[in-house]
C-alpha positions as CSV (number, residue, x, y, z in Angstrom):
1,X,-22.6,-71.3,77.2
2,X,-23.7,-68.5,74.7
3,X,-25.9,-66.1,76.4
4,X,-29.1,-65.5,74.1
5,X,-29.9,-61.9,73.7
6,X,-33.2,-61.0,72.8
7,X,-33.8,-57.7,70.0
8,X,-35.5,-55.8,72.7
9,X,-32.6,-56.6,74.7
10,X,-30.0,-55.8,72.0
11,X,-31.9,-52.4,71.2
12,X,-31.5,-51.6,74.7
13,X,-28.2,-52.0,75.2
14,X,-27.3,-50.6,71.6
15,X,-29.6,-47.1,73.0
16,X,-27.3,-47.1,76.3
17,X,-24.4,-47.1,74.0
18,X,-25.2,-44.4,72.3
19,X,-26.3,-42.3,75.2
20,X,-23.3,-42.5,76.5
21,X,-21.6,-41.9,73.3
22,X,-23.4,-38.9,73.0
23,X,-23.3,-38.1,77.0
24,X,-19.3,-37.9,76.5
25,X,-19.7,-35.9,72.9
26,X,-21.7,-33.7,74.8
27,X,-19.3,-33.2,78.0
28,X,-16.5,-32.9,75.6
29,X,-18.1,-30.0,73.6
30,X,-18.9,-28.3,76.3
31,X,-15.0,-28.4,77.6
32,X,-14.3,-27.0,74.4
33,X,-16.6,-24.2,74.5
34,X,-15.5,-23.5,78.3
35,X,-11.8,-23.4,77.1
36,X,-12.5,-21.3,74.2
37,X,-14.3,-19.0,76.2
38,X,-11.3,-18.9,78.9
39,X,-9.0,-18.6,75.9
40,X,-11.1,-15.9,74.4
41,X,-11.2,-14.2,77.9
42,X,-7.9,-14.2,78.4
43,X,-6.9,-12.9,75.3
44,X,-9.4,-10.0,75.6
45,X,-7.7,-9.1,78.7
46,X,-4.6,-8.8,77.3
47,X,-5.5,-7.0,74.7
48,X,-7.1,-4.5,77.0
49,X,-4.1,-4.3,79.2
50,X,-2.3,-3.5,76.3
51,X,-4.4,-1.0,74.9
52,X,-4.4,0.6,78.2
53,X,-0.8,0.4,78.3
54,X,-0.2,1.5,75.1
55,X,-2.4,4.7,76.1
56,X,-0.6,5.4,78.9
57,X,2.7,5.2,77.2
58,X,1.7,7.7,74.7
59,X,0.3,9.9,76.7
60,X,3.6,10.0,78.9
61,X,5.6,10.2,75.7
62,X,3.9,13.3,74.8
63,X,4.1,14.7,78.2
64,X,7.7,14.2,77.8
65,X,8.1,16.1,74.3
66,X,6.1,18.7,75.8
67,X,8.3,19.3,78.5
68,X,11.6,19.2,76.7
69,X,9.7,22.0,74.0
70,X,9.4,24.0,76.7
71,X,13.0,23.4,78.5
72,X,14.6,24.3,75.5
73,X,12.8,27.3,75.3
74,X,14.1,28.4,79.1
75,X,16.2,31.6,78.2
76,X,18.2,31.3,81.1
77,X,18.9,28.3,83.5
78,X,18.8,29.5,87.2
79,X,21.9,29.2,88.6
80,X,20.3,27.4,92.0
81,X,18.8,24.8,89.7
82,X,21.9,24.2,88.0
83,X,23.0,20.1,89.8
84,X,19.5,19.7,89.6
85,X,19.3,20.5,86.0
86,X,22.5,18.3,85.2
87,X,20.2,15.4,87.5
88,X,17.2,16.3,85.3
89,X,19.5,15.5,82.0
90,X,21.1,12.4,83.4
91,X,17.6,11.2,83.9
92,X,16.3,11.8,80.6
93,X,19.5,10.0,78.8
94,X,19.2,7.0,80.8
95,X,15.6,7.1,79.6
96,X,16.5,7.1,76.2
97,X,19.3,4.3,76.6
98,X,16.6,2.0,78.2
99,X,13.9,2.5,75.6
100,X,16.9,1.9,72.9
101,X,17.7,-1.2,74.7
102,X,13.7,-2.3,75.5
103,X,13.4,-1.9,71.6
104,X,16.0,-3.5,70.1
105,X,16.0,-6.3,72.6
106,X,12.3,-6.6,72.9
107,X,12.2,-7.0,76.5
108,X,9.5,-9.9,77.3
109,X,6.2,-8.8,79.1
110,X,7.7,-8.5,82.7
111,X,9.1,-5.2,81.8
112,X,6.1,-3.8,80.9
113,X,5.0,-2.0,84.2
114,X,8.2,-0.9,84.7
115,X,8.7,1.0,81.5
116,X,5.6,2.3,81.8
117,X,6.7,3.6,84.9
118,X,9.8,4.9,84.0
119,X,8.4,6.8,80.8
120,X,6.7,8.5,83.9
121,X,9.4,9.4,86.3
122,X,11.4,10.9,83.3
123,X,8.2,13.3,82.2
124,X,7.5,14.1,86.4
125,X,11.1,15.0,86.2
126,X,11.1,17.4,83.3
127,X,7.8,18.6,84.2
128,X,9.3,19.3,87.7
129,X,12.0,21.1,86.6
130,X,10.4,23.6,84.1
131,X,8.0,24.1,87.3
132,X,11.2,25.2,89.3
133,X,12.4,27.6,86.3
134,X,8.8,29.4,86.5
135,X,6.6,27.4,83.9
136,X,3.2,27.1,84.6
137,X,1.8,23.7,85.5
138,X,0.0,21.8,83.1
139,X,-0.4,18.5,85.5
140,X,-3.5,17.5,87.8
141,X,-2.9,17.0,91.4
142,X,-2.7,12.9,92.2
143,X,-5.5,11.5,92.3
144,X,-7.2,9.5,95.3
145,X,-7.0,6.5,93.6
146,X,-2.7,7.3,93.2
147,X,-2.7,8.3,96.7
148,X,-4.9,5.0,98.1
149,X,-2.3,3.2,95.6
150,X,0.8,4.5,97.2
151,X,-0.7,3.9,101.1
152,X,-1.3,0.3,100.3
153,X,2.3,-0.2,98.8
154,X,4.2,1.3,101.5
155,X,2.1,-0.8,104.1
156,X,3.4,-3.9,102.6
157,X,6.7,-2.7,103.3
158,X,5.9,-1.6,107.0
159,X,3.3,0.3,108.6
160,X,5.8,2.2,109.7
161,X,6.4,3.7,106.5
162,X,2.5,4.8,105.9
163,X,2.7,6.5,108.7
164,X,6.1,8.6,108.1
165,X,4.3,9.6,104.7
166,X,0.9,10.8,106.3
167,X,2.9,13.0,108.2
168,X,5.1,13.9,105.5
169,X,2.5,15.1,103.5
170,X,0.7,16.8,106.5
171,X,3.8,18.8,106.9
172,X,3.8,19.9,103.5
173,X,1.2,23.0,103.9
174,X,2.3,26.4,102.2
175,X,1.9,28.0,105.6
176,X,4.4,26.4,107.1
177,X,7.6,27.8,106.3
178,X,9.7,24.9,106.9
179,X,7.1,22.8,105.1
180,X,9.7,21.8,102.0
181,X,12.6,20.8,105.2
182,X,10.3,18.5,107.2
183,X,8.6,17.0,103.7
184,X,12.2,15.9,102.1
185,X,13.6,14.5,105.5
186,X,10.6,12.2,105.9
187,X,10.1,11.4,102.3
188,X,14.0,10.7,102.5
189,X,13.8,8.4,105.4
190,X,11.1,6.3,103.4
191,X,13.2,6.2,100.7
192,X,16.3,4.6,102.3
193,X,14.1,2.5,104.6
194,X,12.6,1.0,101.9
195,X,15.7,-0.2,100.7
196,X,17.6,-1.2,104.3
197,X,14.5,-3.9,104.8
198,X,14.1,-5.2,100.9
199,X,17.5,-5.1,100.6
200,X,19.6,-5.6,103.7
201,X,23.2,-5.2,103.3
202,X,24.0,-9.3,104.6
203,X,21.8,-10.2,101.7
204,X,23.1,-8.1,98.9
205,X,26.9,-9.0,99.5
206,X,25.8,-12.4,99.5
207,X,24.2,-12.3,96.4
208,X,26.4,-9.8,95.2
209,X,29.9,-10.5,96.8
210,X,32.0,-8.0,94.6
211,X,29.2,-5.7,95.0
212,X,30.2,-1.7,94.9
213,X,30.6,-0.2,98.7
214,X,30.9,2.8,100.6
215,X,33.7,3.9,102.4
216,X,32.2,2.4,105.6
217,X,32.0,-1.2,103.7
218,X,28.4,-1.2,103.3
219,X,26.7,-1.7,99.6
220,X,25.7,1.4,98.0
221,X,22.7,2.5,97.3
222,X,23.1,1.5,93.3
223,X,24.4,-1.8,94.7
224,X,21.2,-2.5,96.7
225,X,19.3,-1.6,93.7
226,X,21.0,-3.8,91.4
227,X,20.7,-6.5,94.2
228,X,16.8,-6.1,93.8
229,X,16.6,-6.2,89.9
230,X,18.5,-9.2,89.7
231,X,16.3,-10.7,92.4
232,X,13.7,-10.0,89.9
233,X,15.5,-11.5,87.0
234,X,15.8,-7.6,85.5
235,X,19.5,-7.8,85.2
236,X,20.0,-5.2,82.5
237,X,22.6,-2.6,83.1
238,X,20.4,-0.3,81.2
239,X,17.2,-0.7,83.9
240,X,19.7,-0.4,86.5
241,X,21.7,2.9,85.4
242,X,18.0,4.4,85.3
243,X,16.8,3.5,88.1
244,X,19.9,4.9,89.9
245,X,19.4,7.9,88.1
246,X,15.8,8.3,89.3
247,X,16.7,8.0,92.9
248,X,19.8,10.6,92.5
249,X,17.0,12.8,90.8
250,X,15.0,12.6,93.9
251,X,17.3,13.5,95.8
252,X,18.7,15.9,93.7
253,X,15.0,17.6,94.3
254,X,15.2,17.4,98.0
255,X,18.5,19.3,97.9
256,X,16.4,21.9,95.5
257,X,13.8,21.9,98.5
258,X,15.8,22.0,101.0
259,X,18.2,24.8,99.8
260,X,15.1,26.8,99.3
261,X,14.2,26.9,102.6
262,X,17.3,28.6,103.6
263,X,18.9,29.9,100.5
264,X,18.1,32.2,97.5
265,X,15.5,30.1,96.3
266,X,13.0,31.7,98.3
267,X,9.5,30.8,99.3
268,X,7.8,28.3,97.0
269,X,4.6,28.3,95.7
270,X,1.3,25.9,96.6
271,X,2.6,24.4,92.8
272,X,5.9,24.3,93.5
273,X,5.1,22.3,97.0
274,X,2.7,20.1,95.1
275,X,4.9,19.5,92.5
276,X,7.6,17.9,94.9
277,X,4.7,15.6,96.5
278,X,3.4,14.2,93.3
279,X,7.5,13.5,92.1
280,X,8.4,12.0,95.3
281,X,4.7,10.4,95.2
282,X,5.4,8.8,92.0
283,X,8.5,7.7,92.3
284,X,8.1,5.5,95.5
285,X,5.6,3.9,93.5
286,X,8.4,3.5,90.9
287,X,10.6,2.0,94.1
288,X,8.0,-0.2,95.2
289,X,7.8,-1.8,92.1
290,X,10.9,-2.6,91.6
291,X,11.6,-4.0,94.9
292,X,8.6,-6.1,94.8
């Protein structure tokens, strides 16, 4: 049997219709608007992130120009500075190679932070260099921020690590004459501990069975390092010969360093100490970021 509506009835039920007709409009235009305003969010983000980037790029691009105007206006190269020079040079063309590469590859956005970092290694390393030859600094000293940055990546490693560096950098004070020694043996020690617990040797000839070793049959240090990029999926030869190049700089520097302390180098300055921090600073930043 037929149900009989009546017209206030029908106008009822025709007005709850359209309520909810227009409660649903309503909750979908205001998903809209919240997803437009994430997607609008997001890409203003990114485009700050890459105006930021793209600052910091070009101001380490012209840090590195500046510092190869003023290398190629050394009259002489110091004979003690001569392996690190060669290190310096190595660095600098593995640079090159890798922007090459990043360029006509177009690396996706992963590579991002560390090219940025590696346009910086390269200019710390020239910079360092024309320090060593008797240039006058141009750099500020790291800032806090650098410093808080570097504390809280090497305690993600291993306390352990945070503390070798606080007393690294207490022992570098230009009153102590073995202040360059004691810096570079502790700085050193971070430096391979880092990569004996992110990259222990079972683990890379696993991954990396035909991996190159030492004499002793353990990975080397470049194999280790290639063991980490391709853990990031960064396996381009280009990354990884400049990355090996940056660590051989460093310790290129602590030979500098540690020659000086004994040798004909003589006494370095309060710059010449603080020039070694920030480059060692720096570039275990560089480490940590590629073996995170």
């Amino acid at each position: 049997m037929v149900r009989k509506v009546s017209a206030s009835q029908l106008r009822s039920k025709l007005q709850q219709a359209q309520r909810k007709t227009q409660q649903a409009v309503d909750k979908y235009n205001r998903e809209v608007k919240r997803y437009n305003q994430q997607v609008k969010q997001a890409v203003n983000e990114y485009n700050r992130e890459v105006r930021t980037y793209n600052s910091r790029v070009r101001a380490n691009r012209q840090r590195i120009k500046r510092e190869l105007a003023k290398l190629s206006g050394q009259p002489t190269k110091k004979t003690q500075y001569v392996v690190y020079h060669t290190s310096v040079s190595s660095l600098y063309e593995a640079y090159t190679r890798l922007e090459q590469r990043a360029e006509t590859q177009s690396f996706d956005p992963r590579y991002n932070r560390i090219l940025d970092l590696s346009e910086k290694e390269t200019a710390n390393s020239l910079e360092v260099f024309n320090l060593l030859s008797g240039s006058e600094p141009n750099s500020e000293e790291a800032s806090s921020d650098q410093d808080a940055m570097l504390v809280d990546e090497l305690r993600k490693i291993s306390d352990d690590l945070d503390s070798r560096w606080q007393g690294a950098v207490y022992a570098l004070n230009p009153r102590n004459p073995d202040a360059a020694r004691h810096f570079c043996t502790s700085a050193r020690e971070i430096i391979s501990q880092i990569l004996e617990l992110k990259a222990p040797d079972a683990d890379v000839i696993s991954l990396l069975p035909s991996c190159d070793r030492t004499d002793q049959g353990k990975p080397t240090r470049r194999a280790k390092l290639k063991f980490l990029l391709t853990r990031k999926g960064m396996v381009e030869d280009a990354l990884e010969e400049f990355v090996e190049q940056d660590m051989e700089n460093i310790v290129q520097l602590f030979r500098v360093f540690n020659d000086g302390t004994h040798g004909s180098a003589g006494t370095f300055s309060f710059q010449q100490l603080n020039s070694i921090k920030k480059r060692v600073e720096d570039g275990i930043i560089f480490l940590a970021e590629v073996v995170s």
